[in-house]
C-alpha positions in Angstrom: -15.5 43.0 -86.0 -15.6 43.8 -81.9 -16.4 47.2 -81.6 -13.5 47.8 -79.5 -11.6 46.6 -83.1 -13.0 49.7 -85.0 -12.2 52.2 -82.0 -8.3 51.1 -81.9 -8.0 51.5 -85.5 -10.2 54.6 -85.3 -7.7 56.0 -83.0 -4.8 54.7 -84.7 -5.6 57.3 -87.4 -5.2 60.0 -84.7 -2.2 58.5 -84.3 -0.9 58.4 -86.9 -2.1 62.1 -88.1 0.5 63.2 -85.0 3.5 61.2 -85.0 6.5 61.8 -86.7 7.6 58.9 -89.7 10.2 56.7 -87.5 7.6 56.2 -85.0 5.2 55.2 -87.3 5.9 51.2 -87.4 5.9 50.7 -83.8 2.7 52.5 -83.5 1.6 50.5 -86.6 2.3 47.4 -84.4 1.0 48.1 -81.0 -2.6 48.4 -82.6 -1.9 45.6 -84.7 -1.6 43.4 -81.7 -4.2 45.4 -79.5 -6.7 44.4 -82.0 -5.7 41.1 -82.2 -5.9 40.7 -78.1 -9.2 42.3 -77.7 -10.7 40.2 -81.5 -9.6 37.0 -79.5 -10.3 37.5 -76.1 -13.4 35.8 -76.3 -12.2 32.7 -78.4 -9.7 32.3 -75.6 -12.3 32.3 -72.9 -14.4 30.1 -74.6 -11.2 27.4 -75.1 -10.2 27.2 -71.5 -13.6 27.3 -70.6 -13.7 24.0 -72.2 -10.8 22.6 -71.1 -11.2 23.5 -67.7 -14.5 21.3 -68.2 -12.9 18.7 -69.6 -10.3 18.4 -67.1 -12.9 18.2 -64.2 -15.0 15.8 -65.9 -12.3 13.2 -66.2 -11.2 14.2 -62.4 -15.0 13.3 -61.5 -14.5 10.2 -63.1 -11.9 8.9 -60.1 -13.6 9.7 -57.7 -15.7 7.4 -55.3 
């Protein structure tokens, strides 16, 4: 797990320890898909990296 993973939900504790109950879910939330952004970040680099590649190899391929 990315380091930056364990800090969110390290300071999702603090969080947590200060906000009142109805808050609670959205907070909940927000790290939920913070983590998920920052865990797949590199994933998504790699992907388009690869399509981008892809898409100028076949490009390459029409020209004279």
């Amino acid at each position: 797990m990315p380091l930056e993973v364990l800090l969110a939900f390290s300071g999702a504790r603090v969080l947590l320890a200060l906000t009142p109950g109805p808050m609670m879910p959205l907070i909940l939330a927000s790290i939920a898909a913070l983590a998920t952004a920052i865990s797949l970040r590199g994933r998504l680099d790699r992907i388009l990296g690869a399509a981008t590649t892809q898409h100028r190899n076949q490009l390459v391929k029409f020209l004279p």
